[in-house]
N, C-alpha and C positions, 0 to 999 in steps of 0.2 A: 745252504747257508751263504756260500759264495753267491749267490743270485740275489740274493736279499740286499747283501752289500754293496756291490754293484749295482742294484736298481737304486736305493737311497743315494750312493755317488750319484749319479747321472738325476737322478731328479736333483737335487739341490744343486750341481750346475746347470740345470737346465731353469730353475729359478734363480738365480742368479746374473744369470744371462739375459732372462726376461727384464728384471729388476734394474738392471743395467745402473749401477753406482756410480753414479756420472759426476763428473764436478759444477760447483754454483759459486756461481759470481754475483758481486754487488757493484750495481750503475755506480758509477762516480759521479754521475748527473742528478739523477733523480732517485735512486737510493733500491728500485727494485732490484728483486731477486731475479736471476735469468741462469740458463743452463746454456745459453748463446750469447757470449759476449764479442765484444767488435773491440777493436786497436782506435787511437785515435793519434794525429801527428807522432806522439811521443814514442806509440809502440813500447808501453811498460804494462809490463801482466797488473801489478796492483791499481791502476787506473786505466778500468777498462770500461765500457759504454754497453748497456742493453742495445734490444736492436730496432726500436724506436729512437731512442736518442742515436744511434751511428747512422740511421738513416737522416735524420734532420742535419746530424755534422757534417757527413761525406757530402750531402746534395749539391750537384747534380750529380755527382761521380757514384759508382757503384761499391756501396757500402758492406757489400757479401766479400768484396775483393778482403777486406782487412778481418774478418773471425780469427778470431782465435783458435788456436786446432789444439 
């Protein structure tokens, strides 16, 4: 009975894991959804940039410097 339990734990964090419940952000720019969002001058989490539009803002400068973590 204890092995039952314990396989059920361990599978549903093992999906869970997989599934990975990530945060989703909304471009300030252009309105898509992104699971990678980028800083812009302000550095304010509610206006934050996909990473098409933080690439066209930062250019020429490197636009990975500023994600979000």
């Amino acid at each position: 009975m204890k092995k039952i339990l314990y396989l059920t734990v361990a599978t549903l964090f093992i999906i869970f894991m997989v599934c990975g419940c990530g945060k989703s952000y909304t471009c300030h720019d252009c309105g898509e959804s992104t699971s990678k969002a980028y800083y812009d001058m302000n550095a304010k989490i509610d206006k934050v940039m996909c990473e098409d539009c933080a690439r066209e803002y930062w250019m020429p400068m490197p636009y990975q410097n500023y994600q979000v973590k």
